[in-house]
BASE-86888 format. One record per residue (C-alpha): residue number from 1; x, y, z; residue in one letter. Coordinates in steps of 0.05 Angstrom, whole numbers, padded with zeros to 5 digits. Example, Ala and Ser with C-alpha at 12.3 -4.5 7.8 and 13.67 -1.06 7.14 Angstrom:
<pos=1 | u=00246 | v=-00090 | w=00156 | code=a>
<pos=2 | u=00273 | v=-00021 | w=00143 | code=s>
REM end
This chain:
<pos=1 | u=-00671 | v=02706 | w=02258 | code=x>
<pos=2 | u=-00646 | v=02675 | w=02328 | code=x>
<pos=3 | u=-00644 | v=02715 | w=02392 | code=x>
<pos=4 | u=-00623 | v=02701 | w=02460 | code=x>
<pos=5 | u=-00615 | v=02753 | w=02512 | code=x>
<pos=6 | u=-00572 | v=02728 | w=02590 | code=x>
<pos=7 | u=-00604 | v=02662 | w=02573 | code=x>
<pos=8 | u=-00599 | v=02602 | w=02621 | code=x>
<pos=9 | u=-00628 | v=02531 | w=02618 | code=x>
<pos=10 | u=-00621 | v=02486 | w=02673 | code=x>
<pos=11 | u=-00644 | v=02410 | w=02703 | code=x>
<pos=12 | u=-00659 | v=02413 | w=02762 | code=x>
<pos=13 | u=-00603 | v=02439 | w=02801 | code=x>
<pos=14 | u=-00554 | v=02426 | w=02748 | code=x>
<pos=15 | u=-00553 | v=02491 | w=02701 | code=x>
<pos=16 | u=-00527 | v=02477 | w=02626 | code=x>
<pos=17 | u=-00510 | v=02536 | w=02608 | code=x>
<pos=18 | u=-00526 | v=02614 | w=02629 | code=x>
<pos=19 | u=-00517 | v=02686 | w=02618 | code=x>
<pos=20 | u=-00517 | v=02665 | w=02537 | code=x>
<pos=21 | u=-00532 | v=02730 | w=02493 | code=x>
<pos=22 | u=-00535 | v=02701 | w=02417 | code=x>
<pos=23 | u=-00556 | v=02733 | w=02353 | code=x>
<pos=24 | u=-00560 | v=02680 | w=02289 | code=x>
<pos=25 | u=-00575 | v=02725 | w=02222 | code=x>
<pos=26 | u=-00597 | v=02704 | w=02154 | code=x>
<pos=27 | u=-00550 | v=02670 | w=02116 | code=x>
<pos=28 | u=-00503 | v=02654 | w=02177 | code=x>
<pos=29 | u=-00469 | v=02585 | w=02192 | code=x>
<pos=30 | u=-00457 | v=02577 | w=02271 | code=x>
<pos=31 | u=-00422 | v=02513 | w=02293 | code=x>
<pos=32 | u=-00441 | v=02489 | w=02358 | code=x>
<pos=33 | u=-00392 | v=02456 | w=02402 | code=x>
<pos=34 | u=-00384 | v=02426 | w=02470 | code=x>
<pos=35 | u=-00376 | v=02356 | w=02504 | code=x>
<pos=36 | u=-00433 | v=02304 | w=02516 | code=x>
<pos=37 | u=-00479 | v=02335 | w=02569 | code=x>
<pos=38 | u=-00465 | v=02409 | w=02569 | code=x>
<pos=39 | u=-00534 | v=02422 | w=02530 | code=x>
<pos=40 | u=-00524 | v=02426 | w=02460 | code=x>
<pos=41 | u=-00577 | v=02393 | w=02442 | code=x>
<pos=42 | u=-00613 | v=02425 | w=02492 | code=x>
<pos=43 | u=-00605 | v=02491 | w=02460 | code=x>
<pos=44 | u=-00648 | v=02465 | w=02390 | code=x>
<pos=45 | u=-00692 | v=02442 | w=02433 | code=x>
<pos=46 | u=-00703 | v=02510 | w=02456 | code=x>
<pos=47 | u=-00706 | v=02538 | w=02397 | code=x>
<pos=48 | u=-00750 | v=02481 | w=02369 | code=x>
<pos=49 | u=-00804 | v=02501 | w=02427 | code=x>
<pos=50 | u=-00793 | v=02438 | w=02463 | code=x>
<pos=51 | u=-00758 | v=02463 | w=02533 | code=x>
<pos=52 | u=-00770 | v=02529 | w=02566 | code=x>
<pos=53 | u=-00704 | v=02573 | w=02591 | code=x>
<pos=54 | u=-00693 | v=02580 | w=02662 | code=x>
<pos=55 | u=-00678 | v=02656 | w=02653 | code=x>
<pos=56 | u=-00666 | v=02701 | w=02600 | code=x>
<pos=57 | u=-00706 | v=02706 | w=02533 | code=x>
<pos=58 | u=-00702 | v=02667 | w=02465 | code=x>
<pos=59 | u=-00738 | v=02702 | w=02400 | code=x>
<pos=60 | u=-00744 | v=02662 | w=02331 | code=x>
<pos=61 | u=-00766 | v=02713 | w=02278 | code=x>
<pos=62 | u=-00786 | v=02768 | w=02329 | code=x>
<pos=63 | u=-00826 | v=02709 | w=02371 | code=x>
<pos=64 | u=-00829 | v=02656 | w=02424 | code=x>
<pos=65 | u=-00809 | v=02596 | w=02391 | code=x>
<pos=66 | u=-00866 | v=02548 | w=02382 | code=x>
<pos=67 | u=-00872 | v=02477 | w=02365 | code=x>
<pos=68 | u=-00883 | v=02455 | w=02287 | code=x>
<pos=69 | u=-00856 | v=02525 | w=02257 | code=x>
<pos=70 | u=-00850 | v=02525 | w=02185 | code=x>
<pos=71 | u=-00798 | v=02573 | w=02197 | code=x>
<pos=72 | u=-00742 | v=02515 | w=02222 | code=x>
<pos=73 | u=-00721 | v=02455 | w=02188 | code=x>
<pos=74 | u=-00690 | v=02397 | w=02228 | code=x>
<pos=75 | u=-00637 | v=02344 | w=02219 | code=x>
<pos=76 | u=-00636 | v=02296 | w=02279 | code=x>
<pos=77 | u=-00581 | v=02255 | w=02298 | code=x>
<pos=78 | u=-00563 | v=02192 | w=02252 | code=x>
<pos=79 | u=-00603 | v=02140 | w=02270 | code=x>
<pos=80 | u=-00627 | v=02066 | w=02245 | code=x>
<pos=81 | u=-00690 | v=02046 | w=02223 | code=x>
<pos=82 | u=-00728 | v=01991 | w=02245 | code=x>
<pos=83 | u=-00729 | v=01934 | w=02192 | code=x>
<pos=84 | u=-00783 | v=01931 | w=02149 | code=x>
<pos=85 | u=-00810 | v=02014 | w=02160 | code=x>
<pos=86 | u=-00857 | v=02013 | w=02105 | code=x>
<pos=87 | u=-00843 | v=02082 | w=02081 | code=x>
<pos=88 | u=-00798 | v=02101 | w=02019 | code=x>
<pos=89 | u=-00742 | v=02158 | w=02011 | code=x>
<pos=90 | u=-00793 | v=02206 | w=01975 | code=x>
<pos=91 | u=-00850 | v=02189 | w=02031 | code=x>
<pos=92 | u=-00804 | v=02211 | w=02083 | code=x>
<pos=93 | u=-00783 | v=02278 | w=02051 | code=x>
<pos=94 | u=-00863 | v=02288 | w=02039 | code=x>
<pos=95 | u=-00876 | v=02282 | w=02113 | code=x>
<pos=96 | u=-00829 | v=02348 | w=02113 | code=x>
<pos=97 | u=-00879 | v=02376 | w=02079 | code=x>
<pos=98 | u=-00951 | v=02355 | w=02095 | code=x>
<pos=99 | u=-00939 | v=02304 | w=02152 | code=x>
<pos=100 | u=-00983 | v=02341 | w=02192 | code=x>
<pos=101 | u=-01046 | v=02318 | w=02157 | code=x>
<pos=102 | u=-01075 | v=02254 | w=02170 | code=x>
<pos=103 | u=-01103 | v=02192 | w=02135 | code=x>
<pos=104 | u=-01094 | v=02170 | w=02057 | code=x>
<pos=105 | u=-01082 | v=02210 | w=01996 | code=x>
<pos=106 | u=-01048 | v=02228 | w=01941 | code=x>
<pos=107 | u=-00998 | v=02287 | w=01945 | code=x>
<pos=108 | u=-01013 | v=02349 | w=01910 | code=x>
<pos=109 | u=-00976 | v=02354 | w=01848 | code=x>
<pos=110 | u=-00944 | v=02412 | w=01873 | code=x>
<pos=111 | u=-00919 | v=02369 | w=01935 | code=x>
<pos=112 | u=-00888 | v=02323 | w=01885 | code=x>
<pos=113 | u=-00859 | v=02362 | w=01845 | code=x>
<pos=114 | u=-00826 | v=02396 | w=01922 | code=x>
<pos=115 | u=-00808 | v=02325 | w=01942 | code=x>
<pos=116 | u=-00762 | v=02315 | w=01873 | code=x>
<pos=117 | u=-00733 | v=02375 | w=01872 | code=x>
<pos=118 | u=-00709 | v=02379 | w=01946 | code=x>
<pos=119 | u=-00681 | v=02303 | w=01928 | code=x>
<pos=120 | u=-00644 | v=02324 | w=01871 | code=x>
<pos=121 | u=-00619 | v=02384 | w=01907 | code=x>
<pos=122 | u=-00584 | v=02329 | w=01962 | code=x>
<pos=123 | u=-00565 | v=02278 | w=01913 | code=x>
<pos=124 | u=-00627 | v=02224 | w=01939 | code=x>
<pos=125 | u=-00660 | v=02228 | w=01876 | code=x>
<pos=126 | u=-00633 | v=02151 | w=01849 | code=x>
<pos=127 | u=-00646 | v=02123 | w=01918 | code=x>
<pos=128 | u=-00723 | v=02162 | w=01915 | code=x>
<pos=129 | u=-00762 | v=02098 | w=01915 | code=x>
<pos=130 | u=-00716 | v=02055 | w=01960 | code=x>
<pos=131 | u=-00746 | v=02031 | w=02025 | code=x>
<pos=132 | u=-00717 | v=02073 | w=02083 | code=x>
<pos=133 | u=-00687 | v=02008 | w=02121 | code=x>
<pos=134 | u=-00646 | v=01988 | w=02062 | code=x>
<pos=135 | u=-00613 | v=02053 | w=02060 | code=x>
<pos=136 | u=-00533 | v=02066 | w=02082 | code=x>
<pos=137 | u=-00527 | v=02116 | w=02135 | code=x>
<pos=138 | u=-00499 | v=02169 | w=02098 | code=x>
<pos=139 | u=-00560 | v=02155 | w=02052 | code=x>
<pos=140 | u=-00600 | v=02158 | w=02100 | code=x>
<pos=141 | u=-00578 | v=02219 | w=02130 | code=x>
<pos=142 | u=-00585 | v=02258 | w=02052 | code=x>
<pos=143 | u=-00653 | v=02246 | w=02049 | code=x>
<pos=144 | u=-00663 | v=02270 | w=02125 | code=x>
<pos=145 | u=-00626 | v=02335 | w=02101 | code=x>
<pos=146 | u=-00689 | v=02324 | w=02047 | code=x>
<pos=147 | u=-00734 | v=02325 | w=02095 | code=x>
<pos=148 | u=-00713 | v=02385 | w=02129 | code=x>
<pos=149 | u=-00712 | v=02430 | w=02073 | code=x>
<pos=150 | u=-00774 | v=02408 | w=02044 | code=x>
<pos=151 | u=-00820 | v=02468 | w=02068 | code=x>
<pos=152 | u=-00765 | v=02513 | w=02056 | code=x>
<pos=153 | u=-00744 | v=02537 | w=02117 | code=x>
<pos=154 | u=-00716 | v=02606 | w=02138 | code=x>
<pos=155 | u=-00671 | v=02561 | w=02192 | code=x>
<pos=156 | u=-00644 | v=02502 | w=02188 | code=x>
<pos=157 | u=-00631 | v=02467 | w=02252 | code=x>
<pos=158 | u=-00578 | v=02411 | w=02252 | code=x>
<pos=159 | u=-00567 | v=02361 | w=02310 | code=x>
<pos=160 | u=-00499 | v=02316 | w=02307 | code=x>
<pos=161 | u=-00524 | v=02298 | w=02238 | code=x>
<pos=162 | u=-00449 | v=02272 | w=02221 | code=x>
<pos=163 | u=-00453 | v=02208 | w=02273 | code=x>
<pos=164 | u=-00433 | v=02150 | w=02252 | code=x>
<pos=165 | u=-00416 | v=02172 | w=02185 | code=x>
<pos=166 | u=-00351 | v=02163 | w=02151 | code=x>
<pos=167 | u=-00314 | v=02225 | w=02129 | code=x>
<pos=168 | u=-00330 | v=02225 | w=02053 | code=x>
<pos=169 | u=-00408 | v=02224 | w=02079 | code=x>
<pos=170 | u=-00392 | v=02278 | w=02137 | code=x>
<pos=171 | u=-00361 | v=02320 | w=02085 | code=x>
<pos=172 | u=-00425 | v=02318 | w=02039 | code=x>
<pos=173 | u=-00476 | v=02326 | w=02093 | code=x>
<pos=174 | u=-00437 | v=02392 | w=02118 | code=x>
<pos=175 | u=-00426 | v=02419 | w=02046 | code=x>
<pos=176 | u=-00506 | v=02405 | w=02035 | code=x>
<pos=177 | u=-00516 | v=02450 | w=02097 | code=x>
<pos=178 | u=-00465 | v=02493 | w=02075 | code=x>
<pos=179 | u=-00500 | v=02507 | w=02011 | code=x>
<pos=180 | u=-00568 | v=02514 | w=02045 | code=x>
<pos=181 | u=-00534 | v=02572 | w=02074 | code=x>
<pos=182 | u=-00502 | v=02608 | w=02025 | code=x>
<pos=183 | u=-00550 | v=02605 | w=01964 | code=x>
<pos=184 | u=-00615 | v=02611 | w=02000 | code=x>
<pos=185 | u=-00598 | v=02659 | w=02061 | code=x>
<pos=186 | u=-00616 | v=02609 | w=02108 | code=x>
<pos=187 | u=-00596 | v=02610 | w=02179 | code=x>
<pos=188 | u=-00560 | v=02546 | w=02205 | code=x>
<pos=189 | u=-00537 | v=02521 | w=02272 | code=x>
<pos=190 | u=-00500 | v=02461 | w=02269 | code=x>
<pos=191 | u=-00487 | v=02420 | w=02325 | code=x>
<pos=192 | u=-00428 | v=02374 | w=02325 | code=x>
<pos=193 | u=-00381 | v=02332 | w=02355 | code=x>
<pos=194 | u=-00341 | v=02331 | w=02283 | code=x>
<pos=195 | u=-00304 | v=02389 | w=02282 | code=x>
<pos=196 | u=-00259 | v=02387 | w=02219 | code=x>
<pos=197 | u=-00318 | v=02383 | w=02163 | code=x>
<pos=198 | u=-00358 | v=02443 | w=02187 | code=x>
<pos=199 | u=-00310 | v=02498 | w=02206 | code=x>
<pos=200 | u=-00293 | v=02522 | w=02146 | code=x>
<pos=201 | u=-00361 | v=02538 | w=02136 | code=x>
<pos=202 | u=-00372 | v=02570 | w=02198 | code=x>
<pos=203 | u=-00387 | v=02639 | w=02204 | code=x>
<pos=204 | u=-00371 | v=02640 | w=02282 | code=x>
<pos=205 | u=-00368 | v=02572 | w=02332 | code=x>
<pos=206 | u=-00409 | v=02572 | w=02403 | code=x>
<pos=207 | u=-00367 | v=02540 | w=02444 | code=x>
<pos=208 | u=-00401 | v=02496 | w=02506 | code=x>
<pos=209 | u=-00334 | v=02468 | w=02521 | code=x>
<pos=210 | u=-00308 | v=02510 | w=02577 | code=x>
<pos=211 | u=-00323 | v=02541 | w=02641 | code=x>
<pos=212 | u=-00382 | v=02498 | w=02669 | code=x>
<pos=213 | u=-00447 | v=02539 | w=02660 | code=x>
<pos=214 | u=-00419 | v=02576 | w=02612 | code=x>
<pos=215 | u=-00410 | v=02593 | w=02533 | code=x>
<pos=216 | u=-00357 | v=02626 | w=02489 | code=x>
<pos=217 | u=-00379 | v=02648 | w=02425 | code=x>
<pos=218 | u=-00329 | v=02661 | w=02378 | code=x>
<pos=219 | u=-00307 | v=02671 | w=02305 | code=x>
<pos=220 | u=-00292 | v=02613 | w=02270 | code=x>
REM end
């Protein structure tokens, strides 16, 4: 699913990481690891078609990765929401689906019927109609999951999605991942600063944590 081949990303004069060779199959779980700053979230980014390498080659699916695949679902970090966001729980998890057309409408009843089962599936489905900014983090953070698998996706993408969340919620989120894995085939890399819920789901750990410019990949 995910190729890299002596890859090397760098700002500048500052190089991330280099001379990376990575294969992520179906139905594997890689933990990514590493300190602030030495480009783990660099490396979705890359494979999200937002930042070209500085050498080397990346492949998603046997191609360049491009922007808006249907291929990749993504968790983003935890974050707020501004007070008053006039969208629900179920209207966020529909944007994972059709958020790329514009103006009013009403979803297709297939779309809806997508939305509540992908809710169900992360336990969101009796906080569906609850305005986004009244949500708990680890709320929240479910329904992003939502979001992410919405369309399906052959790879699932995850970036520090356990921040700021306490360990009962960090535990779910990973095990939600963790399923996505293992009863769909799905690809995931999950980056993390939070160990100790993820490795025992982890196939194999890349490891950004050592010599500068470098990466270890290992198993888990």
């Amino acid at each position: 699913m995910i190729s890299l081949r002596d890859a090397a990303l760098a700002y500048g004069d500052r190089t991330l990481w280099r001379g990376l060779d990575l294969d992520v199959a179906a139905g594997e779980f890689l933990v990514v690891l590493g300190p602030n700053g030495s480009g783990k979230t660099s490396l979705l980014k890359v494979l999200l078609g937002l930042r070209r390498l500085t050498a080397g080659t990346v492949t998603v699916n046997g191609r360049p990765p491009r922007r808006g695949s249907d291929l990749i679902g993504y968790v983003p970090q935890t974050k707020s929401v501004a007070p008053h966001t006039p969208l629900r729980a179920r209207d966020l998890v529909r944007l994972g689906i059709d958020g790329h057309r514009w103006g009013p409408r009403r979803p297709r009843p297939e779309t809806r019927r997508r939305v509540e089962t992908v809710l169900r599936d992360v336990g969101a489905a009796p906080f569906a109609d609850v305005p986004l900014d009244l949500l708990s983090g680890g709320e929240l953070q479910r329904v992003r999951v939502a979001q992410a698998l919405a369309a399906d996706p052959s790879i699932l993408l995850c970036d520090e999605p356990l921040l700021s969340l306490d360990v009962e919620h960090q535990r779910i989120v990973a095990d939600l991942a963790g399923r996505r894995c293992r009863e769909h085939g799905t690809a995931v890399v999950f980056v993390t600063h939070e160990a100790e819920p993820v490795l025992p789901l982890a196939d194999r750990v890349l490891d950004f944590g050592g010599v500068r410019g470098g990466a270890e990949v290992g198993a888990a």
